[in-house]
N, C-alpha and C positions, 0 to 999 in steps of 0.2 A: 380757528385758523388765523396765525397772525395778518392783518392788513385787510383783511376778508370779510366784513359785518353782516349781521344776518339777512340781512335785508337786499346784499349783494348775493349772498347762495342763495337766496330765495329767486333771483333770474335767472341759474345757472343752467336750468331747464331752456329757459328761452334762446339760446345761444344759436345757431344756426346748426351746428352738427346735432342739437340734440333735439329739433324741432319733428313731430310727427304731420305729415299730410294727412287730409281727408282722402278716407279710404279704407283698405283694409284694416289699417292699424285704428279704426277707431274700437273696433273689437277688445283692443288691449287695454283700452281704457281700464278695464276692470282690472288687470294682471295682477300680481302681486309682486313686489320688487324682490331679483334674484342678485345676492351680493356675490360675485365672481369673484377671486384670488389670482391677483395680476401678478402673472410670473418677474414681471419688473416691475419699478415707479416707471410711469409716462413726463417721456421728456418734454421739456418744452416746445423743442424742434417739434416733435411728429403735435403737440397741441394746435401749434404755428402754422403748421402746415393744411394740420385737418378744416383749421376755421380759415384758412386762404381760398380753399377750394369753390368754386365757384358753386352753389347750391344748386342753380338749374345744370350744370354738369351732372352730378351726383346725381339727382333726380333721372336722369335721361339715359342713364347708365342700369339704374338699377328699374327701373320700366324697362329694357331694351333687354336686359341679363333676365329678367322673368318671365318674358316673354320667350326669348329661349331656352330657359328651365323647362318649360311646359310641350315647346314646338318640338323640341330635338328629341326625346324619348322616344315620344308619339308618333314620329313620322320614322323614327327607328325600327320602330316596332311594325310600321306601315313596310319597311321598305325588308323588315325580315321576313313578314309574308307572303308577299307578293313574290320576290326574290328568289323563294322558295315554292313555289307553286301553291300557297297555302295548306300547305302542310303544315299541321298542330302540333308537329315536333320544333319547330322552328319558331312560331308565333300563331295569334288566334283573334277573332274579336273580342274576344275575353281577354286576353295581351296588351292588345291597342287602350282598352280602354279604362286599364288600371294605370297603364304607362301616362295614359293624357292625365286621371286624378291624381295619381303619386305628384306626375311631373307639377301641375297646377300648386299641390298642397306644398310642395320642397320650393316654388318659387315664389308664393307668399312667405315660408317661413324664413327665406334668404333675401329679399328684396324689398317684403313691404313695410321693413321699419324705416328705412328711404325716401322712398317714393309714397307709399301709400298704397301700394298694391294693385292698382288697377288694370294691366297688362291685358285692356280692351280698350278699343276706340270708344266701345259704345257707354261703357263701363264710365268712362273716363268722361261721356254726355253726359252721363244723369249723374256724374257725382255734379259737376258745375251747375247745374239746371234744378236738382232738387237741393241739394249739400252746401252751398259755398262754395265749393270748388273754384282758384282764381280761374278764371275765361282764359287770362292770358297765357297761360300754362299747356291749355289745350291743345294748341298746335306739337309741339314740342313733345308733349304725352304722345300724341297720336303717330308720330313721325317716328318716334324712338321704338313702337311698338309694333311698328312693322320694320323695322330697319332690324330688332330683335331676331323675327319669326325670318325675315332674307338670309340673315346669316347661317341659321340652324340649317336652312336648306343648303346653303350652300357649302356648311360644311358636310353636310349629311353627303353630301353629293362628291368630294372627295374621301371623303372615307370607305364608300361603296361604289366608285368607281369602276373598277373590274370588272365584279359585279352586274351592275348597272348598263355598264357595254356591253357586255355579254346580252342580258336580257333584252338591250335593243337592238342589237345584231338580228337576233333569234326572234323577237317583234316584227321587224322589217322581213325577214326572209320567209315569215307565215302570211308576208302581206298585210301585216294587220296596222291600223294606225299608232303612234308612239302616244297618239293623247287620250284618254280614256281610263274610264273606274278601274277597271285592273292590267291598264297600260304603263310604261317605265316613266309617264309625267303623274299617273295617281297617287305614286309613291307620296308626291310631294304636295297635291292636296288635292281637293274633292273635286269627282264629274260624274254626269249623272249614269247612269246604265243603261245597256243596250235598250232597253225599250221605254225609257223611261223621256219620254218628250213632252210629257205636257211640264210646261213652267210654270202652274196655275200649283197643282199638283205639288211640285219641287217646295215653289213657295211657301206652302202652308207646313210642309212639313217643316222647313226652318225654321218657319214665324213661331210655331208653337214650342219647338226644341227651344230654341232661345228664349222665347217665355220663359220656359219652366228653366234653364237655369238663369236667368232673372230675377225672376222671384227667393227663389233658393239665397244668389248673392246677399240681395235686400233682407231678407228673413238670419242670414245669418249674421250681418252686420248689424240688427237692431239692438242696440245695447237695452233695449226692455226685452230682452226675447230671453227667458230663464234657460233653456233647453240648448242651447249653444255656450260653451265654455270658449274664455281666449284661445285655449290649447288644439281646439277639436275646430274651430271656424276652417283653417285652412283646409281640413280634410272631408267636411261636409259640401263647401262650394268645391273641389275637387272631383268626391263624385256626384257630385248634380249634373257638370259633365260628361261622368264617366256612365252615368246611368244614359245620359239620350246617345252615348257613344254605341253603346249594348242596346241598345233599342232602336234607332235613326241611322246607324251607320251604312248597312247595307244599303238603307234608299238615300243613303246622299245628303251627310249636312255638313256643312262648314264652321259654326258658331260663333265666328270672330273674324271682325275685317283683316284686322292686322296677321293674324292666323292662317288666313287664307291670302291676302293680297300678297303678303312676305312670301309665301312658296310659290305661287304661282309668278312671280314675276321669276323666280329662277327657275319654273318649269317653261316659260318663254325661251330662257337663256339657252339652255338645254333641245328644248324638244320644240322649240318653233311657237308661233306667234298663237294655234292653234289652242293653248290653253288656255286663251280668254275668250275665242270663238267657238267652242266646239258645243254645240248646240246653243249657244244662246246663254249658256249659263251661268257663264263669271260672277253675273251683275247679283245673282239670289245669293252666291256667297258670300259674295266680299257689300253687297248693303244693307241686305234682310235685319242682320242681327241691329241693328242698328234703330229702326220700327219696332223692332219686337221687343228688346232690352228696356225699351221708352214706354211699352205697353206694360211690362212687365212691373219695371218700377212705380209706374202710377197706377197702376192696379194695388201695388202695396200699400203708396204713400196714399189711396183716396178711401183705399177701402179697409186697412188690415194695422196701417200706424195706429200705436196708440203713444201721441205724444206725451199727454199727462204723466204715464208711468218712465218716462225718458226724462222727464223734471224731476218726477219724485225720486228716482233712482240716483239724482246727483248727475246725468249725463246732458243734461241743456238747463238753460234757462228761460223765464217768456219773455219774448221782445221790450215787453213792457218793466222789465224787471218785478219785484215781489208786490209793487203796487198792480201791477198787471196781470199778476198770477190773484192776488188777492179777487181781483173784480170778478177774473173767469169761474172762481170757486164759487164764489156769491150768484154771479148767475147761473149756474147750474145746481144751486141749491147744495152744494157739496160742505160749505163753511158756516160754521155755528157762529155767533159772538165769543170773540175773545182765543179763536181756535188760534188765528196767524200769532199770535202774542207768545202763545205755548207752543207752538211750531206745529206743523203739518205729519207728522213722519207718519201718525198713527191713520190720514185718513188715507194719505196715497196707500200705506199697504189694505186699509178697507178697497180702496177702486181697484189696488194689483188683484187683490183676490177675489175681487166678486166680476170683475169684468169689464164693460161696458156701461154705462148712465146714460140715461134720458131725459132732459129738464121739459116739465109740463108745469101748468099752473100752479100746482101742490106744493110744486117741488122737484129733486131730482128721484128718479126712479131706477131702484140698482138692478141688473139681471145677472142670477147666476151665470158662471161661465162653463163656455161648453166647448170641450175639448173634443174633435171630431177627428 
């Protein structure tokens, strides 16, 4: 390319529209590049244009547009059951809870080459706290991701209008309160059931729900993790949700602040101040996952990371750079004389396939790996 030296296309990556955040797109690292057939050349105008845009704009856009990929389905599907007396002509928990993974998996595949995919508060903690993740960003993540899950509701909420009046008409004239699990504010996000009062109880159920899709997150993102393809990441943390949706859902879980803060501030708007008081329970939706997701993560990263095959695989490097890597091999007994000289490749795939090491006196000690 005339004027263009190679050493100039070799930044072209770093440009700011082509920059990926930490997060979901670290999954893609592995991809393989797909050459699309552009129905025209790209003008300079719209190049002008796209590098003007302000990056934390774009960022906070496609956080805020993922977060309603995932809300709006889901509470779709919430508000066709309810709406309907639950009837399984209309919708089901089996419904809800393919509506929440589909919607999850369509708003990583549209939003997280952006952003990074995080379209959780908590999500969006443990990137910055284990990941790099910049700190400063955080607010702004966090803001956009409820400001996302607000809108869904609120459009959810004129589109079923009629609807929606009707059923609180006919709420109020049975006497019954408008705030509750299968009242005209549940539509729009979680409260516990008739009998369900201990908040002890509530808690654990979310603490654990949110664990497990925690982990799931973590476990799919590990670019050592062989069993997860770029293609297939969005649709396994999808249903990792969709699973404790089918499991959790009738006793009440929320899984995300933004998720749940975003609806319930427009089941305020709506249905009265009651949807942060009614029993006590706001607080287990919109902070739990927030403890748990931090439980969850460091449960991966103290007990289940295995970094060594994350260097070997080409996906990090040691702080130390290869003189640092060199020493950690030699203390753990892993490097012969003369091994770094001839490169490494042959013994990271001895440790990918035998598993785990143990450095003792002797040496390091391999154990078969065991797949459970």
């Amino acid at each position: 390319m005339a004027g263009v030296d190679h050493e100039q296309m070799g930044h072209l990556h770093r440009l700011q529209t082509h920059e990926l955040e930490i997060g979901t797109t670290d999954a893609i690292q592995r991809h393989i590049t797909r050459h699309v057939v552009q129905p025209r050349p790209v003008s300079q105008k719209k190049l002008d244009f796209e590098y003007a845009r302000p990056r934390w704009l774009r960022e906070c856009m496609a956080e805020a547009t993922g977060v309603f990929f995932y809300v709006y389905p889901g509470i779709a599907s919430t508000a066709a059951f309810l709406l309907n007396g639950g009837s399984a002509s209309y919708s089901s928990f089996l419904q809800i809870g393919f509506a929440y993974a589909i919607g999850i998996a369509f708003a990583i595949i549209s939003c997280a080459s952006t952003s990074g995919g995080h379209f959780n508060p908590a999500v969006t903690l443990c990137f910055a706290f284990w990941q790099g993740f910049p700190w400063k960003k955080v607010p702004y993540y966090i803001f956009s991701q409820i400001f996302g899950a607000f809108m869904a509701g609120l459009i959810l909420m004129g589109q079923y209008h009629q609807q929606i009046a009707a059923f609180k008409a006919e709420t109020l004239a049975a006497g019954k309160p408008l705030v509750g699990n299968a009242a005209p504010a549940g539509i729009l996000c979680t409260f516990p059931g008739p009998l369900q009062d201990n908040l002890g109880y509530l808690f654990l159920i979310e603490f654990f729900a949110d664990s497990y899709i925690g982990i799931m997150i973590w476990a799919a993102l590990d670019p050592a993790n062989p069993f997860v393809s770029p293609a297939s990441a969005p649709f396994v943390i999808g249903f990792a949700y969709g699973n404790m949706v089918w499991g959790f859902g009738y006793d009440t879980i929320a899984t995300n602040l933004a998720r749940d803060l975003g609806t319930r501030i427009v089941a305020a708007i709506f249905f009265g101040g009651d949807a942060f008081s009614y029993k006590h329970y706001s607080w287990i939706g919109i902070l739990v996952n927030v403890p748990a997701t931090f439980f969850a993560t460091a449960y991966y990263e103290l007990l289940m990371r295995d970094s060594l095959s994350k260097i070997g695989r080409g996906h990090a490097v040691h702080e130390a750079g290869p003189e640092g890597l060199e020493r950690h091999l030699s203390k753990a007994g892993m490097l012969q004389p003369g091994m770094m000289e001839q490169g490494t490749t042959s013994m990271f795939q001895g440790h990918s396939a035998s598993g785990d090491y143990e450095s003792n006196g002797a040496g390091a000690r391999k154990h078969e790996q065991e797949v459970v």
